[in-house]
KEGUVO-927440 format. One record per residue (C-alpha): z, y, x. Coordinates in steps of 0.2 Angstrom, whole numbers, plus 5000, padded with zeros to 4 digits. Each point is the difference from the previous one (the first is absolute). Layout:
<recs>
REC   zz   yy   xx
REC    Z    Y    X
...
</recs>
This chain:
<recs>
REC   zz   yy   xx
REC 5336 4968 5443
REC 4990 5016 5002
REC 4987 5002 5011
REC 5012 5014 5009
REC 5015 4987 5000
REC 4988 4987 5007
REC 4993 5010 5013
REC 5019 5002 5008
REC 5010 4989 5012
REC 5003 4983 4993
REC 5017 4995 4996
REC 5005 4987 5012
REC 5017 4994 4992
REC 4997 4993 4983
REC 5004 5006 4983
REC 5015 4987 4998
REC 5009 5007 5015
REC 4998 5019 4993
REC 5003 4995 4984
REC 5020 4993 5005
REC 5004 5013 5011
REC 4996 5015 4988
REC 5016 5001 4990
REC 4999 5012 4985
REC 5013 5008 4983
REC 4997 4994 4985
REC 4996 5020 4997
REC 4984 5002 5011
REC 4993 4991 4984
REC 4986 5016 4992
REC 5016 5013 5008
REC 5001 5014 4991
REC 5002 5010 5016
REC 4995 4996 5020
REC 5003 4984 5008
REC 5008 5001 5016
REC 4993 4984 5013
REC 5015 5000 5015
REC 4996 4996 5017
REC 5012 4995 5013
REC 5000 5001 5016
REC 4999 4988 5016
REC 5013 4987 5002
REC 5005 4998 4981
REC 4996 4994 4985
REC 4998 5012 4984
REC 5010 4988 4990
REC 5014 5006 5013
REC 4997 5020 5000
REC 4994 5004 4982
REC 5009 4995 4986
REC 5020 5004 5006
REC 4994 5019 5000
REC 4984 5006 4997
REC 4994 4989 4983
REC 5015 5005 4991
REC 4997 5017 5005
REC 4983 4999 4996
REC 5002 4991 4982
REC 5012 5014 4997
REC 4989 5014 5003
REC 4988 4989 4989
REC 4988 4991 5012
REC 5000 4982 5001
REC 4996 4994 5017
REC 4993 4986 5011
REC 5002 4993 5018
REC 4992 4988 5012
REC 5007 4990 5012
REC 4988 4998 5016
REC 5000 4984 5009
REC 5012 4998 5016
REC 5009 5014 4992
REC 4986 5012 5002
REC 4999 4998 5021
REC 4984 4992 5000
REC 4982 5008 5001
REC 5000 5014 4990
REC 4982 4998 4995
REC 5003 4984 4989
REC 5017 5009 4994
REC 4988 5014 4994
REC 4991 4986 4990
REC 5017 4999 4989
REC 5000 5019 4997
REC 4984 5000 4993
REC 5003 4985 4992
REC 5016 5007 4993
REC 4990 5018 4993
REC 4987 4993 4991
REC 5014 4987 4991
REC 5011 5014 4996
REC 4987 5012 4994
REC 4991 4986 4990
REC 5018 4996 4992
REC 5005 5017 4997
REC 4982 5006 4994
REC 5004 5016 5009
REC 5001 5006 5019
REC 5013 4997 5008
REC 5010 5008 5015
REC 5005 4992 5016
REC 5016 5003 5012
REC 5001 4993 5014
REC 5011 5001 5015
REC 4995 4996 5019
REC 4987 4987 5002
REC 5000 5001 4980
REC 4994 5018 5002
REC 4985 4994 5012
REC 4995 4985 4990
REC 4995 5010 4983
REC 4989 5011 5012
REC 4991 4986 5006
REC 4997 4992 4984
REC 4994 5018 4992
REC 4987 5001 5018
REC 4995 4981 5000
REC 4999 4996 4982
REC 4994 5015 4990
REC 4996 4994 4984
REC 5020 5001 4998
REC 5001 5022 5003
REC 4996 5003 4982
REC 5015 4988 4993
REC 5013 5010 5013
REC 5006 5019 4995
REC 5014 5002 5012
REC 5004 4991 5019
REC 5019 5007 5005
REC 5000 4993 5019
REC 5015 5001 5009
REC 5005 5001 5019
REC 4984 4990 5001
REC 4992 4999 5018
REC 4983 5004 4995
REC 4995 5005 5017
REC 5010 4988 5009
REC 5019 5000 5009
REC 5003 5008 5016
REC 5006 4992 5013
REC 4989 4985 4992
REC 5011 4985 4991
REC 4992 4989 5012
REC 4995 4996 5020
REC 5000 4980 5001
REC 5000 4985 4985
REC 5005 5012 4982
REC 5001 4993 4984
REC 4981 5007 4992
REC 5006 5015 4992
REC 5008 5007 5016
REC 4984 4998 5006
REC 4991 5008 4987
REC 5012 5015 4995
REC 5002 5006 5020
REC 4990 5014 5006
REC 4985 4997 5007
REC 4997 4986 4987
REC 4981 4995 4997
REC 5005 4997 4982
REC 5008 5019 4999
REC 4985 5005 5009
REC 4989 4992 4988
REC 5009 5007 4983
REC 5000 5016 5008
REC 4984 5003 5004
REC 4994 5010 4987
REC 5009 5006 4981
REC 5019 4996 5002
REC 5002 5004 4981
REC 4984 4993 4994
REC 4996 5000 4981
REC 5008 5012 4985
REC 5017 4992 5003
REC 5012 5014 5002
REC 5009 4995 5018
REC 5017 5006 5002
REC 5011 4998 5017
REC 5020 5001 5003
REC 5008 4997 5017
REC 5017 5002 5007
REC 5003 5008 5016
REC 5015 4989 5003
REC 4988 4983 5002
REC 5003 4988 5012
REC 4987 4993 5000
REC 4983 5007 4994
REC 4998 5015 5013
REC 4994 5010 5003
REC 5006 5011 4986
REC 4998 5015 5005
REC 4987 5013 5011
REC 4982 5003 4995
REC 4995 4982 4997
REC 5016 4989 4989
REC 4994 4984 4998
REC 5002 4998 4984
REC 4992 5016 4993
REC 4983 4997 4994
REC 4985 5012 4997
REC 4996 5004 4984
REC 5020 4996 4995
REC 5013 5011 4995
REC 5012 4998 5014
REC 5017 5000 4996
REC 5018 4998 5010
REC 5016 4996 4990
REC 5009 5012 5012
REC 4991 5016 4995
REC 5004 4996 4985
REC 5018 4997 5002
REC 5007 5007 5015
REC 5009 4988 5009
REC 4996 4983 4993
REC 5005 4988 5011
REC 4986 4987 4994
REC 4993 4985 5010
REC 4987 4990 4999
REC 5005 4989 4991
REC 5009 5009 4989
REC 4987 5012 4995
REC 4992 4986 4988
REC 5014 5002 4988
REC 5003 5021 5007
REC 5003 5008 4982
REC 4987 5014 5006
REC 4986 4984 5005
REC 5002 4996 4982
REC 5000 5017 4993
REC 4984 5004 5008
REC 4991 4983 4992
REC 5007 5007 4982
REC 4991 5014 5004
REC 4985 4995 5007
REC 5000 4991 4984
REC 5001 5010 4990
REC 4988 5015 5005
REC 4983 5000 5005
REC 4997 4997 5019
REC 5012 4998 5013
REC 5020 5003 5000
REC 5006 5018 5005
REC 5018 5003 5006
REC 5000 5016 4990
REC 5001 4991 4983
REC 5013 4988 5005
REC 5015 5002 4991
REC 5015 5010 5005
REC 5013 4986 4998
REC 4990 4988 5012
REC 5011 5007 5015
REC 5015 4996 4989
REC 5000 4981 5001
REC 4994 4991 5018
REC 4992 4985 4992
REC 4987 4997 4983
REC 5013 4990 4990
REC 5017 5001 4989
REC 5007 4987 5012
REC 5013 5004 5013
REC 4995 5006 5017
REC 5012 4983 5006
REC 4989 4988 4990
REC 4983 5007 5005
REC 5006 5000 5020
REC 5006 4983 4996
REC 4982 4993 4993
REC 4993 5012 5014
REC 5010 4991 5014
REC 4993 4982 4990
REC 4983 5004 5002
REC 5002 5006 5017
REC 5008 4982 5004
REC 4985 4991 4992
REC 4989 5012 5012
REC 5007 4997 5015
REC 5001 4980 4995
REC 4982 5000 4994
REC 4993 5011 5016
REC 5010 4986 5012
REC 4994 4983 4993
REC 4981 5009 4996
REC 4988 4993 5011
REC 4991 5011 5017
REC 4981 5003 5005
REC 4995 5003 5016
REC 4988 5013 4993
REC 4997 5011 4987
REC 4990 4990 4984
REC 4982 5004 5002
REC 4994 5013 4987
REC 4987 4995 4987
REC 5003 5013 4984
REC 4989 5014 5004
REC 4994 5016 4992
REC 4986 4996 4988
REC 4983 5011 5002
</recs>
């Protein structure tokens, strides 16, 4: 460990744990172009969002990818599920001997920013962050008034862990950040006036309904949105952030990033939002929000 790494927050879950729920292609192996890591979003497991759609999608375009699956189906303290995420970089970059990209949707778009603030030894093995519908600055009306599971706690406005993260860089390193939000979300709001949640300083800010008038995107469905993935291809593969003027002109054509029919990709949508609603019901409620130890370092 360098004297950089050392000087960072410890890890408090142990390497075995990281280790088994980091699930990787075969092709991440010395890849010949950008890994993608893939991180879900509260109440499900990445094993459940990403390989129906977007690894196939990915593999096809010539990524291989990797996803983590987060304890109690990522609705516990955000802070240890950040642990994962830097766990999960430094993995994927060792394994590919290259940078890699993230793309991440909801919590998964706040977790990789709080790995790249808390843990900075990991910014120079990250080129691209694609963060979507994330609540970087918290949702308003806050997700939670009595007992919450902890990332209800956490991801409300208001939150002392937004308030922390946020107090300072919100892109912090030479990672090129990119944004995408849909004004249709039901639940990450607000999306809209001078201050969208999700939109970051420093970011290129996109919304999938400039880009294609009249998208009826979701939250949900925005992770496997055809314009969401078109934006990481480009991030990808140009220097610095995304830009909705390069995307390509049949994005509009087809709603979603994949070959498969618009039925089979509702249908493993509508499984994964069974599995949400499931996990969120049986995860288990604080009375407060988790106290906040990750801090900015000097």
């Amino acid at each position: 460990m360098s004297q950089r790494q050392s000087a960072e927050p410890a890890l408090l879950t142990p390497q075995a744990k990281l280790a088994a729920a980091l699930h990787c292609q075969a092709g991440v192996k010395d890849a010949r172009a950008a890994p993608v890591l893939l991180i879900t979003g509260s109440g499900v497991d990445g094993s459940v969002v990403w390989p129906p759609i977007i690894q196939p999608a990915l593999a096809a375009a010539g990524h291989a990818s990797c996803y983590l699956d987060f304890p109690q189906h990522t609705t516990g303290d955000l802070q240890i599920a950040a642990e994962y995420v830097s766990y999960g970089i430094r993995t994927l970059a060792a394994r590919s001997n290259r940078k890699i990209a993230i793309y991440g949707i909801s919590q998964g778009a706040v977790l990789p920013r709080m790995a790249l603030t808390y843990w900075p030894s990991t910014r120079p093995l990250v080129s691209d962050a694609v963060l979507l519908a994330g609540p970087q600055h918290g949702v308003t009306p806050a997700l939670c008034s009595d007992r919450c599971i902890a990332a209800e706690w956490q991801l409300s406005a208001g939150s002392e862990l937004l308030q922390t993260l946020n107090d300072g860089d919100e892109t912090p390193g030479q990672v090129s950040y990119t944004t995408v939000r849909t004004r249709l979300d039901e639940l990450v709001h607000p999306v809209e006036g001078p201050h969208p949640t999700s939109a970051l300083r420093g970011a290129s800010n996109l919304v999938v309904q400039d880009v294609c008038a009249g998208r009826q995107t979701g939250h949900v469905d925005l992770a496997f949105d055809s314009v969401s993935f078109a934006t990481l291809l480009d991030a990808i593969g140009h220097q610095g952030s995304a830009h909705a003027s390069r995307l390509p002109a049949r994005v509009c054509a087809q709603p979603f990033a994949t070959d498969m029919t618009q039925q089979e990709v509702r249908d493993a949508i509508a499984t994964m939002t069974t599995e949400f609603h499931t996990n969120i019901a049986a995860a288990p409620t604080l009375a407060a929000e988790p106290a906040v130890r990750l801090r900015r370092r000097p």
